[in-house]
C-alpha positions in Angstrom: 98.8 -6.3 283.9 101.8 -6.0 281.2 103.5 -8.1 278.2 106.4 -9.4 277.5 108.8 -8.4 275.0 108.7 -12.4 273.4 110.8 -11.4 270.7 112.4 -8.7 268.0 111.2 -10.1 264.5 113.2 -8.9 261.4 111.3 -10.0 258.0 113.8 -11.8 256.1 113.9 -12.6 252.3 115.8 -15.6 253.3 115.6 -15.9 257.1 117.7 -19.3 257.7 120.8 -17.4 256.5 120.1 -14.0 258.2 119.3 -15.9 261.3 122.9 -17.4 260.6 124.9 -14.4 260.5 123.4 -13.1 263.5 123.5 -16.6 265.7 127.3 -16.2 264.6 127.9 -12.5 265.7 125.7 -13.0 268.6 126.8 -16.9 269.8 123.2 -17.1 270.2 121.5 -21.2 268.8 119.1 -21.3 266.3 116.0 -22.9 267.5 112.6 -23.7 265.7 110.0 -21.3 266.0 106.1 -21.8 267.3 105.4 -19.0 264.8 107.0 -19.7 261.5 110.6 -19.0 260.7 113.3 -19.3 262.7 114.1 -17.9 266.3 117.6 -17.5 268.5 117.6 -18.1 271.9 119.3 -15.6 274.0 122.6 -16.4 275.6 122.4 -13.9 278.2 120.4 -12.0 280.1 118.9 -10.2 276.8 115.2 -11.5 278.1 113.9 -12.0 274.0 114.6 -14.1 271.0 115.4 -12.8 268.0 112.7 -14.4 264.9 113.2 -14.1 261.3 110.3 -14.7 259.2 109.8 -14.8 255.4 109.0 -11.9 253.3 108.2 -10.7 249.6 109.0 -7.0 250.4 112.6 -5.7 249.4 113.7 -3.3 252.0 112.9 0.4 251.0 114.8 3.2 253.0 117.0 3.3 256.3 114.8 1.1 259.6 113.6 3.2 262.1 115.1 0.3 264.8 118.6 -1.0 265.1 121.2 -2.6 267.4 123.6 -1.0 269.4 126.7 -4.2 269.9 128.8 -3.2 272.9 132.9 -3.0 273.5 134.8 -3.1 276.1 137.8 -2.2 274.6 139.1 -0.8 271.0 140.7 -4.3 270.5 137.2 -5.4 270.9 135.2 -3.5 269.2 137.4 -4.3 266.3 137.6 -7.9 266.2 133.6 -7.4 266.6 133.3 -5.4 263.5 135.9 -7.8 261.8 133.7 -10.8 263.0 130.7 -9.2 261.3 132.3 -8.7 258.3 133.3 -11.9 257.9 129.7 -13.4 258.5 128.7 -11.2 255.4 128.3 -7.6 257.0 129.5 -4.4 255.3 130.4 -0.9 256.0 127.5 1.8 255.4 126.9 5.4 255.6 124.4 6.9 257.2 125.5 10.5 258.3 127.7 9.6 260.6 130.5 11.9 261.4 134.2 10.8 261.1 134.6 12.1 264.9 132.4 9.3 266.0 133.7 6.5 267.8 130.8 4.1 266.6 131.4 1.9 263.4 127.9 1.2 261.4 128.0 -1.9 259.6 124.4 -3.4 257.6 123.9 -7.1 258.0 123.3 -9.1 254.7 120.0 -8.0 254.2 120.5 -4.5 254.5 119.6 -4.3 258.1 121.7 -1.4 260.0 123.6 -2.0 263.2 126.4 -0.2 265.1 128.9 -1.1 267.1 129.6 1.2 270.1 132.9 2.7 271.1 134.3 1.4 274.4 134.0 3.6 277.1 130.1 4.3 276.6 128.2 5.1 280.1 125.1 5.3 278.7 125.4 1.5 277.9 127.8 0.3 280.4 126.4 -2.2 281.8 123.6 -3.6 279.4 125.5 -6.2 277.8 126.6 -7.3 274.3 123.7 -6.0 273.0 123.5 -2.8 274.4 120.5 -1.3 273.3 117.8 -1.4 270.9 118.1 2.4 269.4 114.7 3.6 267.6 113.7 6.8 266.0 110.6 8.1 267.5 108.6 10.6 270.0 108.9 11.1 273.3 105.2 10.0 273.3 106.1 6.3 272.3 108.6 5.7 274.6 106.3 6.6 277.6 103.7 4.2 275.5 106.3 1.4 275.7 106.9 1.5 279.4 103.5 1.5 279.9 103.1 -1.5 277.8 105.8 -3.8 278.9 106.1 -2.5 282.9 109.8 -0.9 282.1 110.7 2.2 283.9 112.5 5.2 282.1 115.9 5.2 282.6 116.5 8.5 280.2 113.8 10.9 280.0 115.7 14.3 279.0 115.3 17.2 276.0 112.1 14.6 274.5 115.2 11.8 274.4 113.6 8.8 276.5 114.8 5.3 277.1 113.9 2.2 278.8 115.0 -1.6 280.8 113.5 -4.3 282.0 113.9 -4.5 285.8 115.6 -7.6 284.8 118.6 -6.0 283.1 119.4 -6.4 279.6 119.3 -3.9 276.7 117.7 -1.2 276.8 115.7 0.5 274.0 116.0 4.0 273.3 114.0 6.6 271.2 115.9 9.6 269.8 113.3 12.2 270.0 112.4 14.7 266.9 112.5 15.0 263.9 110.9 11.1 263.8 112.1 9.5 260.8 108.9 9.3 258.0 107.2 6.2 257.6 107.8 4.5 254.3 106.1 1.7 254.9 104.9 -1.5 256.7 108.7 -1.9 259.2 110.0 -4.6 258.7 111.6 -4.6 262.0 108.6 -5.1 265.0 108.4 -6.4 268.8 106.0 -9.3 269.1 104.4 -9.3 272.7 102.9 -12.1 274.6 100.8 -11.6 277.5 101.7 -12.5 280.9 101.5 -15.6 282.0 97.9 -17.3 282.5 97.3 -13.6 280.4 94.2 -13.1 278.2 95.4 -11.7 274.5 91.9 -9.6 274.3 92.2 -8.1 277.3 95.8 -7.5 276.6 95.1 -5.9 273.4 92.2 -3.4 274.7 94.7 -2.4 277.4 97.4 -1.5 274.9 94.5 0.2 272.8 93.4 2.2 275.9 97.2 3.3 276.2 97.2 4.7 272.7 98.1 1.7 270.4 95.8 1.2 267.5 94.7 -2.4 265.7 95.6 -2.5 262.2 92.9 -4.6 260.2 94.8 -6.1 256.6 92.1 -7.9 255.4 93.7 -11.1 256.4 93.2 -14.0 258.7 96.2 -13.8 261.2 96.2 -16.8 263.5 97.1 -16.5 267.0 98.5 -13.0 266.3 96.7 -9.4 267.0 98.6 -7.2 264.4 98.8 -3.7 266.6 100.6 -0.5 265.9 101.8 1.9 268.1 101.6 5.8 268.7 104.1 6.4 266.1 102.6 3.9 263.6 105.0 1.3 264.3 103.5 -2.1 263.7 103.6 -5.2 266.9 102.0 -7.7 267.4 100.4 -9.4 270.3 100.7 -13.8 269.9 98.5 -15.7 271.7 99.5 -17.2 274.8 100.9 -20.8 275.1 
């Protein structure tokens, strides 16, 4: 038995007009969410919705989880950065070096995303989203294919990576040093078990592959707040 990746959730101190900017980079529709907030739909064959969901907490320090936007062409990749900026994006530093082909832009609440060079191999043929690129340990990305039934595609020098069968982006850990943890992440997956799935016995299967239950004192309905071997926080919905 596995889960599905349902959806990447970004906490959002106003999530109706993050969830704008990115339904306009993305050409993605706003829908309303079972779950509070608002959702996109994928127009592809991404395979998950994007949520947005209120929050209190500022952002504090760089994410540990960001986009990588595909190009197939330097024309492209410019008019996608232009796009972006337009929409309310801006130009950010993180250590990049000026030899990189990659342009790293922050969305309008901070959020960082990049948007790859053309010519990339590694991402050739994953779409306009090409990947979901996290800092972590080799140990959470074997965690992950275990939990959602994805195969490795990259498993080299503690660098790992994996893809749905069913195409789409794939998501990628970078290996040490694994970026501290500040925090609770305001970027997690939400996973919902398969269908005619049980969410206990889902969550004691994800516990048994090394995921722990995070208890916050507070009721959450229909959701099993999790975290993963590198304290990354999920969480498991029930099914519908």
């Amino acid at each position: 038995m596995t889960c599905q990746l349902f959806a990447v959730c970004f906490d959002a101190s106003r999530p109706l007009h993050l969830a704008r900017f990115w339904s306009g980079l993305l050409a993605w529709e706003t829908a309303d969410d079972p779950h509070g907030g608002v959702a996109l739909l994928p127009s592809d064959d991404t395979g998950f919705r994007i949520r947005f969901v209120p929050t209190r907490e500022p952002k504090a320090g760089q994410d540990r989880m960001h986009f990588d936007l595909t190009s197939t062409s330097l024309e492209d990749q410019q008019q996608t950065v232009a796009r972006a900026l337009e929409l309310g994006a801006r130009h950010i530093d993180v250590g990049q070096l000026p030899e990189e082909g990659h342009v790293v832009l922050a969305d309008p609440e901070g959020y960082e995303f990049c948007v790859i060079e053309p010519g990339n191999n590694f991402l050739a043929d994953c779409g306009f989203i090409g990947a979901l690129a996290c800092d972590g340990s080799q140990e959470v990305g074997y965690f992950w294919s275990e939990a959602l039934g994805w195969p490795l595609v990259w498993d080299q020098n503690e660098e790992t990576a994996i893809r749905s069968p069913h195409g789409g982006p794939k998501i990628t850990w970078g290996g040490p040093p694994v970026m501290p943890k500040t925090g609770k992440e305001r970027l997690h997956f939400d996973l919902a078990p398969s269908v005619d799935g049980d969410q206990q016995a889902e969550v004691e299967r994800l516990l048994s592959l090394g995921a722990t239950r995070i208890d916050t004192g507070q009721s959450e309905a229909g959701r099993v707040l999790m975290a993963d071997p590198d304290g990354n926080e999920f969480c498991v919905l029930t099914p519908r």
